[in-house]
C-alpha positions in Angstrom: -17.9 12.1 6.2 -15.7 12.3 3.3 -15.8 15.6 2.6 -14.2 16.0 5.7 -11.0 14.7 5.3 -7.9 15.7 3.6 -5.0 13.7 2.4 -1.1 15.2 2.2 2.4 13.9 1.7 4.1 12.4 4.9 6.0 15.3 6.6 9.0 14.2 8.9 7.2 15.6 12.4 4.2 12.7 12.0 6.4 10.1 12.1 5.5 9.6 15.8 1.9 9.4 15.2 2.7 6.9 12.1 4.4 4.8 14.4 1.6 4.9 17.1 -0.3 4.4 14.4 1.1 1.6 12.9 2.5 -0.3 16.3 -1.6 -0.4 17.4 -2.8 -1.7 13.9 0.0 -4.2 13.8 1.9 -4.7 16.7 5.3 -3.7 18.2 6.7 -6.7 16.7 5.1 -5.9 12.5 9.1 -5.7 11.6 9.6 -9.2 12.0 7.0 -9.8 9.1 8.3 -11.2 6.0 6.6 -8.0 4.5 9.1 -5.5 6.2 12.0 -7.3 3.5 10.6 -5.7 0.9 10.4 -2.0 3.1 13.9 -1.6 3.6 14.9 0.8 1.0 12.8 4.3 1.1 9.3 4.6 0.5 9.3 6.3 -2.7 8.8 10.0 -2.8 5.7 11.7 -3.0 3.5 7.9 -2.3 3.8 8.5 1.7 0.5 10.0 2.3 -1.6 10.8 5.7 -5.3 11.5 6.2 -6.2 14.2 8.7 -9.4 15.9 9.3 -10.0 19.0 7.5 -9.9 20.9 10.7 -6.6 19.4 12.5 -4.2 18.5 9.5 -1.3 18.0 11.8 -3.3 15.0 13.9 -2.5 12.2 11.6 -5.7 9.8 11.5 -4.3 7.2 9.0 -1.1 6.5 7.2 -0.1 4.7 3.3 3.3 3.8 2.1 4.3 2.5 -1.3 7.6 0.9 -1.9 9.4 -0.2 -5.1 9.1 -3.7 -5.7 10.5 -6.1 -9.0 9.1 -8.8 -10.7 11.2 -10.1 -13.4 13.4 -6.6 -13.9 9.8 -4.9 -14.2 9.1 -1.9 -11.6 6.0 -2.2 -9.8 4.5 -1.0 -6.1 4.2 -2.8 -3.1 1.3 -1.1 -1.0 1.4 -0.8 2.6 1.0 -0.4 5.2 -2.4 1.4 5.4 -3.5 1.6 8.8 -6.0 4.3 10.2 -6.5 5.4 14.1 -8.9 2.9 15.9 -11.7 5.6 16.7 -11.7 6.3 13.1 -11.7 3.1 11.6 -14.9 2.8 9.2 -15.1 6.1 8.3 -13.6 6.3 4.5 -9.5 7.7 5.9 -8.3 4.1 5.1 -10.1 4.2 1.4 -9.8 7.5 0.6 -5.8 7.1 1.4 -5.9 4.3 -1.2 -8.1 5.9 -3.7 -5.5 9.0 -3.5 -2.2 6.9 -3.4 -3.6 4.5 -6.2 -4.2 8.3 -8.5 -0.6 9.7 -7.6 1.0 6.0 -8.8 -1.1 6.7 -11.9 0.1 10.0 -12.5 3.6 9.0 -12.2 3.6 6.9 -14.6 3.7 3.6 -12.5 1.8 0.4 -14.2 1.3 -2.3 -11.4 0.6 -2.4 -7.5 0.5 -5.5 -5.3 -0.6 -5.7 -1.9 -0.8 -8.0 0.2 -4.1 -7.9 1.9 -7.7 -8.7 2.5 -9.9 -9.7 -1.1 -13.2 -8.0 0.3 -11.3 -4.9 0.9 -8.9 -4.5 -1.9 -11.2 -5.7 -4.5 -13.4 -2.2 -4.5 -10.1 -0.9 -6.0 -10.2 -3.0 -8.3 -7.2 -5.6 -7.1 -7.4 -9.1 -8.2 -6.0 -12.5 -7.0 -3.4 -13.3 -8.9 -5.0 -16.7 -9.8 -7.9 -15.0 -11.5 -5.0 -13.5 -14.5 -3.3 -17.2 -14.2 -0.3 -15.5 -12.3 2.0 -17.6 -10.1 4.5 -14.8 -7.9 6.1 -15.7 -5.7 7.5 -14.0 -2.4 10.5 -13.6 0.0 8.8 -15.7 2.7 4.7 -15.7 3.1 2.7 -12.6 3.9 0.8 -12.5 7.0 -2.5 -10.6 5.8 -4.8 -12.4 3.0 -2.8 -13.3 -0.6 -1.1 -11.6 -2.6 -3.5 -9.0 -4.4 -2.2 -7.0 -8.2 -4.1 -4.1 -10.3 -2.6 -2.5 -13.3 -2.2 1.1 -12.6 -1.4 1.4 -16.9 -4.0 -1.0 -19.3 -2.7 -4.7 -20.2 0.8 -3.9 -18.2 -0.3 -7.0 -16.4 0.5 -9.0 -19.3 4.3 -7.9 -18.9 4.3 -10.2 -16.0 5.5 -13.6 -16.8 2.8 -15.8 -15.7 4.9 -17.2 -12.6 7.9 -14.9 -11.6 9.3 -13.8 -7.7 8.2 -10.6 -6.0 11.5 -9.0 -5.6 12.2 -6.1 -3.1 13.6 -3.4 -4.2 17.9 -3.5 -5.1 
């Protein structure tokens, strides 16, 4: 099925669907979740992505955000959310979001993503747990999905990271 679906940048009018989106993946109340502290400033630009089938590209199937995140003065991503449309779920739109999202960080220079998510999921994209590189981060409250996942987007830019530093939303 993946040749059937298309990923493009965010455009203001799917913001609806996103939220639909998002509220049946998450819930009404997601915005209380210690996560949303590090989504207050903007997404940054051009890592807002959609996936849509190749025939309907304004019916917005699934939805990926990255924000800018700090950890010790270094610049990294914070993925999420991802969500994808119930009926679709399953079908590659969340993975192929990633795969895309994860290329565009790499092009634009970025060197390191975390998420906070599920292991058995994240780990085909070749996320770790932080324990396996000896990393203690810390965050602004706990994360409700999984642990905190990282993957260097740039080789050895994990060993920038002190070995136990705070996740830091963006300033």
């Amino acid at each position: 099925m993946d040749h059937k679906i298309i990923v493009r940048e965010k455009k203001e009018t799917d913001n609806d669907q996103i939220e639909n989106i998002l509220n049946k993946n998450f819930g009404e109340n997601r915005h209380q979740r210690n996560v949303y502290l590090y989504r207050k400033k903007s997404p940054i630009k051009g890592l807002s992505l959609v996936s849509c089938l190749n025939e309907d590209s304004n019916t917005v199937i699934g939805t990926i955000t990255f924000y800018r995140t700090l950890v010790s003065n270094i610049n990294c991503l914070l993925l999420g959310p991802l969500a994808v449309s119930e009926f679709f779920q399953g079908k590659g739109f969340g993975k192929i979001l990633v795969r895309k999202g994860l290329e565009i960080a790499k092009l634009k220079n970025e060197t390191i993503c975390f998420v906070s998510g599920k292991y058995n999921y994240y780990k085909e994209f070749d996320f770790l747990k932080l324990s396996s590189k000896n990393l203690i981060i810390n965050t602004t409250g706990d994360f409700t999905y999984g642990e905190l996942l990282v993957k260097e987007l740039k080789k050895d830019c994990i060993n920038l990271l002190p070995l136990k530093a705070q996740l830091l939303p963006e300033k």
